[in-house]
Backbone bond lengths (Angstrom), bond angles and torsions (degrees), N, CA, C in turn:
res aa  C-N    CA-C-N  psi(-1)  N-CA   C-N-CA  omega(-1)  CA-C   N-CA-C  phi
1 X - - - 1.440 - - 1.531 110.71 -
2 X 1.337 107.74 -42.48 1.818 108.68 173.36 1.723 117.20 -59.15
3 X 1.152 95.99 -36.85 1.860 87.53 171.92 1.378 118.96 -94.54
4 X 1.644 130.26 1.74 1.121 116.66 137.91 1.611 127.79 -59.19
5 X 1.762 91.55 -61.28 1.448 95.29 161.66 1.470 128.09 -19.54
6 X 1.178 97.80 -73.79 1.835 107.74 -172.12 1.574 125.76 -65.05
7 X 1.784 106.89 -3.98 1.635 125.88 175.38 1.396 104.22 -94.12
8 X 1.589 123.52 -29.39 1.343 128.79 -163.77 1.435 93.75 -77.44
9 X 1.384 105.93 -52.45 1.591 108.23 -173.39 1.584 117.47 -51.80
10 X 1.247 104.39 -31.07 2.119 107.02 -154.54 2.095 83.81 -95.35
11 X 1.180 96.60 -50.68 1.564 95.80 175.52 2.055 105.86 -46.62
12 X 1.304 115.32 -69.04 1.745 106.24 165.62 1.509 141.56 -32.77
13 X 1.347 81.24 -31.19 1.672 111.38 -176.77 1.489 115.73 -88.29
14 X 1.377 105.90 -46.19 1.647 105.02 155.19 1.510 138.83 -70.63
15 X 1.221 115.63 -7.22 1.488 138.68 -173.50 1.547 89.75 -101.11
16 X 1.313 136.61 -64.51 0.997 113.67 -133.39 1.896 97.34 -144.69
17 X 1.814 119.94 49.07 1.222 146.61 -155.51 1.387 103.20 -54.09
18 X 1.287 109.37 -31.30 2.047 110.45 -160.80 1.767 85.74 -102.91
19 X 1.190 144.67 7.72 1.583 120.56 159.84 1.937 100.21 -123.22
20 X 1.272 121.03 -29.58 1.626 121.83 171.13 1.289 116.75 -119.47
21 X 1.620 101.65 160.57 1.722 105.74 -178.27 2.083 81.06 -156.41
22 X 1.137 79.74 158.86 2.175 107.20 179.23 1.238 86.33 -110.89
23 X 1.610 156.28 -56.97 1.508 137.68 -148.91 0.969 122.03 -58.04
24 X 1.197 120.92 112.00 1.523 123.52 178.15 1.811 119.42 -37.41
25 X 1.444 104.83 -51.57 1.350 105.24 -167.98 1.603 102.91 -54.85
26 X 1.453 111.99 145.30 1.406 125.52 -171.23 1.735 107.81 -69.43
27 X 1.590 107.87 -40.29 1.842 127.21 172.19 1.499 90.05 -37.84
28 X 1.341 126.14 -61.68 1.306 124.68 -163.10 1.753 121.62 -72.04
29 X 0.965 110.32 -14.96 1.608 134.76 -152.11 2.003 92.78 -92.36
30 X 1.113 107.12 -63.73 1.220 107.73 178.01 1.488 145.12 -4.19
31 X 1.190 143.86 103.77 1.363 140.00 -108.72 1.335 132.47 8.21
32 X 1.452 124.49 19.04 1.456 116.59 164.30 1.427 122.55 -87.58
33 X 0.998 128.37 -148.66 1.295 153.77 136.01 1.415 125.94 -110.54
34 X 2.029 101.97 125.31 1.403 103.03 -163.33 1.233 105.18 -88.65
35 X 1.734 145.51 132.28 0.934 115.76 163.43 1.788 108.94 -112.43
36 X 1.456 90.75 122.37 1.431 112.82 178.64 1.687 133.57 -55.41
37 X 1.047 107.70 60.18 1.521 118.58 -170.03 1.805 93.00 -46.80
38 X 1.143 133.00 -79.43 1.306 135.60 174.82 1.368 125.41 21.58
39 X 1.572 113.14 -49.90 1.362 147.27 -160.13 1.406 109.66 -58.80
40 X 1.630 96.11 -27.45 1.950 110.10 -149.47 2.383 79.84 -116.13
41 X 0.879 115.26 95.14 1.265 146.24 167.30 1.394 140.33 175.80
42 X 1.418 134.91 157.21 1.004 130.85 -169.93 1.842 111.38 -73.81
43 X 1.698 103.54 125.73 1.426 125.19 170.09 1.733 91.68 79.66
44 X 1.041 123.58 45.25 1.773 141.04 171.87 1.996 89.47 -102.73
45 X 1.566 89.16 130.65 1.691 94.28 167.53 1.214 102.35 -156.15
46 X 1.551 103.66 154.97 1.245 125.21 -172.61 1.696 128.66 -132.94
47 X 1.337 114.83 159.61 1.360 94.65 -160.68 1.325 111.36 -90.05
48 X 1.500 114.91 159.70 1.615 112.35 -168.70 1.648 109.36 -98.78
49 X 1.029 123.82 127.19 2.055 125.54 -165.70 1.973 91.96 -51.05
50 X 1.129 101.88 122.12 1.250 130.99 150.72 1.927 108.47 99.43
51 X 1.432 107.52 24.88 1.346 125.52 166.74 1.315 97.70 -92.74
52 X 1.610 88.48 151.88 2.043 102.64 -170.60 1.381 99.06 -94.22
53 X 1.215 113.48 157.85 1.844 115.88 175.67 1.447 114.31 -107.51
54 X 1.142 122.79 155.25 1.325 124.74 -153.56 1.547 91.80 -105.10
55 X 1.318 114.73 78.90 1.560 130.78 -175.33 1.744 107.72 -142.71
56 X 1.544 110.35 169.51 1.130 98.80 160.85 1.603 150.89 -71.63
57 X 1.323 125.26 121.35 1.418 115.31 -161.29 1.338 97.72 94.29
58 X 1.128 154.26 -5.56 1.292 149.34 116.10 2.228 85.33 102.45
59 X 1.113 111.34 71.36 1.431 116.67 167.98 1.294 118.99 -69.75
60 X 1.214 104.49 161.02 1.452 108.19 170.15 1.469 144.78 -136.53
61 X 1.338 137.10 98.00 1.397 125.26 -162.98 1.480 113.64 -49.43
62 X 1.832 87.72 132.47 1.130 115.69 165.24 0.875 149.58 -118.75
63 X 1.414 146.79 110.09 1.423 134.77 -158.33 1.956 114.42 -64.45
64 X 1.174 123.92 117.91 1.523 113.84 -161.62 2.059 99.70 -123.35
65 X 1.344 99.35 174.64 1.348 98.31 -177.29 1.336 96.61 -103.54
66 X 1.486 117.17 167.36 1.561 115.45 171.11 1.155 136.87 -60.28
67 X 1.707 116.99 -27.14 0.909 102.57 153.16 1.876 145.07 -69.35
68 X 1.604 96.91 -26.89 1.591 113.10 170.21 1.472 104.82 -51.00
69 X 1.450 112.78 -49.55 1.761 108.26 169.75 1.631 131.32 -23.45
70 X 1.587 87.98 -66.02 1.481 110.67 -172.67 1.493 88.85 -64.80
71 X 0.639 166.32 -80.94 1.780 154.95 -159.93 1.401 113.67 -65.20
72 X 1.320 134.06 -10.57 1.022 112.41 161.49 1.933 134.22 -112.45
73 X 1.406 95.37 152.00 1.686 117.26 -151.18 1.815 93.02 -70.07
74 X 1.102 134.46 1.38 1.733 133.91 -161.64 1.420 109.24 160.26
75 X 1.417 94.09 -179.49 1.280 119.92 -168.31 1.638 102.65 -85.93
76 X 0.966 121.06 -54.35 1.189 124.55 158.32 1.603 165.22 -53.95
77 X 1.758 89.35 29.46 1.880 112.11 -161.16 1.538 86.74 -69.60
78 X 1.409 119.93 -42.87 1.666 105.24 -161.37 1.865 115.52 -100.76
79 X 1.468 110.26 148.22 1.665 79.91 -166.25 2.010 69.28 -129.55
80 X 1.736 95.76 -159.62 1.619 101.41 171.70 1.179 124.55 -84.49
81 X 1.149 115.26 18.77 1.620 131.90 -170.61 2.059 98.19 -98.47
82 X 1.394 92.80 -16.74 1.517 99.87 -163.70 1.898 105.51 -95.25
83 X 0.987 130.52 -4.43 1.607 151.47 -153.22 1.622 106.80 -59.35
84 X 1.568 117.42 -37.96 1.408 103.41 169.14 1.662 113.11 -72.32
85 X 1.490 123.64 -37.16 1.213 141.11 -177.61 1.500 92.50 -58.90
86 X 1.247 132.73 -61.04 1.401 123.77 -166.20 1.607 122.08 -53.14
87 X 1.666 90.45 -38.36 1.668 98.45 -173.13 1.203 97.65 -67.47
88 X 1.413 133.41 -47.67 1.758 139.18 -173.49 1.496 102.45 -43.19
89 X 1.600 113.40 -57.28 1.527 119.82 -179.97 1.253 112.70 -61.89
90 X 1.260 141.98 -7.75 1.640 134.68 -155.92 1.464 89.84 -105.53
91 X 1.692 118.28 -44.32 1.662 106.19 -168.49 1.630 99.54 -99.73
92 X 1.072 111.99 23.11 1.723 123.52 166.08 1.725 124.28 -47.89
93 X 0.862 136.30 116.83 1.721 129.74 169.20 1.600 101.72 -34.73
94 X 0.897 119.12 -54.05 1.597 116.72 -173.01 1.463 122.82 -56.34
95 X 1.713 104.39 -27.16 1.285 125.35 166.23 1.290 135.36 -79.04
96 X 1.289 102.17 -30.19 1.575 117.27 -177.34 1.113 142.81 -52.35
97 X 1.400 124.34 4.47 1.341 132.70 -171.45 1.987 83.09 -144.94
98 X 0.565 135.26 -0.43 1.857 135.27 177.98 1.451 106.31 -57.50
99 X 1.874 110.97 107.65 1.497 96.37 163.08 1.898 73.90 118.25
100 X 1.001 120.64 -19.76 1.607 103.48 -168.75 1.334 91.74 -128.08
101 X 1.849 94.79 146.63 1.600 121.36 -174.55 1.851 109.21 -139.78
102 X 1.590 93.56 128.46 1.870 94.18 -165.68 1.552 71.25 -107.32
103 X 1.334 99.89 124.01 1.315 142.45 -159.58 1.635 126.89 163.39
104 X 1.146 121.56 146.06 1.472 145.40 -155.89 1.423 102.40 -139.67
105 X 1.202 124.47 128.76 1.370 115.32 148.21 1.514 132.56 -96.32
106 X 1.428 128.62 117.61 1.400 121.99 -178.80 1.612 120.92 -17.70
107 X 1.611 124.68 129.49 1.406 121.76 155.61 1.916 95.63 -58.86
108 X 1.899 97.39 140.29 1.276 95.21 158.75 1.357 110.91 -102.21
């Protein structure tokens, strides 16, 4: 699955250079979108939306809309200081369909 993974990514990344990039280094990453092939190997983990990160100010992933993106300066706008605000945002209209895809995958 990791070397599909990691062909899907460089194949995306070559098609389409000014919105994705696969390079890990962050220098390189810079206004794209990274897509993290990495993820798809054994003992690979990832963080779950609304777990805190073990950083300073103690942030927290958040699941956001595209536009919330474009306005924000980092990864780190929301921390645990933010927890009534988060719950408000989670049962939000803007939120409400987050995490779900109307989609099928072909029988092979």
């Amino acid at each position: 699955m990791k070397d599909f993974a990691r062909r899907f990514a460089a194949a995306l990344a070559e098609d389409q250079p000014e919105r994705f990039t696969a390079a890990l280094a962050k220098k390189q990453r810079k206004g794209r979108i990274f897509i993290d092939y990495l993820r798809n190997q054994r003992g690979a983990t990832a963080v779950m939306p609304y777990s805190a990160r073990a950083r300073a100010g103690t942030p927290v992933a958040v699941p956001v809309t595209w536009q919330e993106l474009r306005a924000m300066d980092g990864a780190s706008h929301w921390h645990v200081g933010d927890a009534k605000e988060l719950a408000k945002r989670a049962g939000s209209k803007a939120l409400a369909r987050w995490g779900l895809a109307e989609q099928t995958l072909p029988d092979l």
